[in-house]
N, C-alpha and C positions, 0 to 999 in steps of 0.2 A: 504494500500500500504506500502511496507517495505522502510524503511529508506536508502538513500544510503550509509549508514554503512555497514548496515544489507546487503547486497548485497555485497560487497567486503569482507565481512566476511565467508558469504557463498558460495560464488567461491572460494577462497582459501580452505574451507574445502573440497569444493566437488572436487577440482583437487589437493588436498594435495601440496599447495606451499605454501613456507613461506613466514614470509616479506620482507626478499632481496631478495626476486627472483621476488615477486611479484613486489616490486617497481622497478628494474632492467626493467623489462616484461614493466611498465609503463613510463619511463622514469622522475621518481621522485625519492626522498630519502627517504629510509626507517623511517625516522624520521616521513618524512609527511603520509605517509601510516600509523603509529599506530596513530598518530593525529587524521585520518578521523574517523579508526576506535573506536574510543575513543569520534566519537561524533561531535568533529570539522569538518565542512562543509566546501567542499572544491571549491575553485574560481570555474571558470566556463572552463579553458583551461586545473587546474587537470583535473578534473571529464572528461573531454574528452578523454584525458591521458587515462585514468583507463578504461571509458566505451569501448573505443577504443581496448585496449589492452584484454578487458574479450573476446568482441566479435571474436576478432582475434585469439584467444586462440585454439592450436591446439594439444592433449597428444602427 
């Protein structure tokens, strides 16, 4: 099972957004978005943020 790094790292690539649009998109700060991606696990009401906002995700 992939990391949920790996997972925000790979939506991002596959709908070409960067990381202030992305964290924008999520209502977090780009700071914490390269954080996760960098490894750091995120609380449990980010990660909602995020999973919330991929699944929401419309080009």
């Amino acid at each position: 099972m992939a990391d949920f790094k790996d997972k925000v790292i790979q939506f991002r690539k596959d709908n070409s957004i960067n990381h202030r649009d992305m964290a924008k998109m999520c209502g977090i700060s780009p700071t914490t978005l390269l954080k996760i991606e960098h490894g750091k696990e995120p609380g449990l009401i980010v990660q909602g943020k995020i999973e919330k906002a991929m699944a929401n995700y419309h080009k």
